[in-house]
N, C-alpha and C positions, 0 to 999 in steps of 0.2 A: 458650524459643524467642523469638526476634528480632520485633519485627513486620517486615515487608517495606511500607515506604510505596511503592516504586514497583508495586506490582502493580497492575494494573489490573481492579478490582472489576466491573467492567461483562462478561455474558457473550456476551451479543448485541446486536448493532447493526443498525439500517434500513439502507437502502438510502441513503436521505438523507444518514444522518451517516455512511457511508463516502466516500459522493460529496463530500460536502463536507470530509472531510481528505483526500484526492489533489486537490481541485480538479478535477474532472470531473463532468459529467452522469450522472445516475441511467440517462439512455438510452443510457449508455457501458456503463455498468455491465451492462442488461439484454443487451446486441449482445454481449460480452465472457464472459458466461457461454454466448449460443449460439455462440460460436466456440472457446471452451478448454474442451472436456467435463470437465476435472478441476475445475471452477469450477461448485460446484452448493452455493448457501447452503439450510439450512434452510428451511422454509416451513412456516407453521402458519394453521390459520380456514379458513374457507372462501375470504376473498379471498386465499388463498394469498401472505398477507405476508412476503418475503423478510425472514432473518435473519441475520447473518452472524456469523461466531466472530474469535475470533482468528487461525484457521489459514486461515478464507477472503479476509483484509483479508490476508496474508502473501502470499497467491497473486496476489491482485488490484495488490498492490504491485512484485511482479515483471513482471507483465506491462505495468504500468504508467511503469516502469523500461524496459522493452525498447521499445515504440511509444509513448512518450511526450514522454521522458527523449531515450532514445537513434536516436528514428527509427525503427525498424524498423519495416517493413512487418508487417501480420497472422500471412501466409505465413511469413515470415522469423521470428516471434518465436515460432509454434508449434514449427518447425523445431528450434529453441536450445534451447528449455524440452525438447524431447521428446530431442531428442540428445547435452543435457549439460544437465541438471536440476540438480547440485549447482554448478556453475560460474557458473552464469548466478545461482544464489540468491546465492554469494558475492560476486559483481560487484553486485549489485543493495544488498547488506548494506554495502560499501565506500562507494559511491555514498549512499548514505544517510546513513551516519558522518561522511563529506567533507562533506556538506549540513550536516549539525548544526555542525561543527567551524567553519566557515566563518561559519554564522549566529550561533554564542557568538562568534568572532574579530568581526565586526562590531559587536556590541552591545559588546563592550570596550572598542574603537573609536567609539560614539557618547558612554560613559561616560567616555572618556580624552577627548575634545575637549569633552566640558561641564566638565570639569575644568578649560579653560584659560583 
């Protein structure tokens, strides 16, 4: 069997380190779980420390994708998620791909101008 190096060993993440790969506030984070009931991280201890998987950073991604990214109002982005779920992931999945694509195309582009 192969090893797989892209897998991501980590099973749970703070609140902290998801807010800091979106670039948003942890008190986005906390508003954004009472407003998308499908968005409910783990919590363990008594101080009930949010933990988050990989399936809740997916969710958080989408919706961060809809009123972020694209604008969308609260209203408007529970609206999409609840009335075309598989649509809105795939738009959110392209959007993402473009983002990577673009930021390898640039660094190509700083290594092709140190070249000259």
């Amino acid at each position: 069997m192969a090893l797989n190096l892209n897998k991501n060993l980590k099973l749970y993440y703070s609140i902290k380190e998801v807010a800091e790969m979106l670039g948003i506030s942890e008190s986005t984070l906390r508003y954004w779980e009472r407003e998308f009931p499908f968005l409910k991280p783990k919590t363990s201890g008594p101080a009930m420390i949010r933990q988050y998987q990989e399936k809740d950073i997916e969710q958080i991604r989408l919706i961060h994708n809809l009123v972020k990214v694209r604008g969308f109002k609260l209203a408007a982005a529970k609206k999409i998620i609840n009335s075309n779920r598989n649509g809105a992931d795939r738009k959110a999945d392209v959007l993402t791909r473009l983002l990577n694509v673009r930021d390898d195309l640039q660094a190509l582009r700083r290594q092709m101008d140190s070249l000259q």
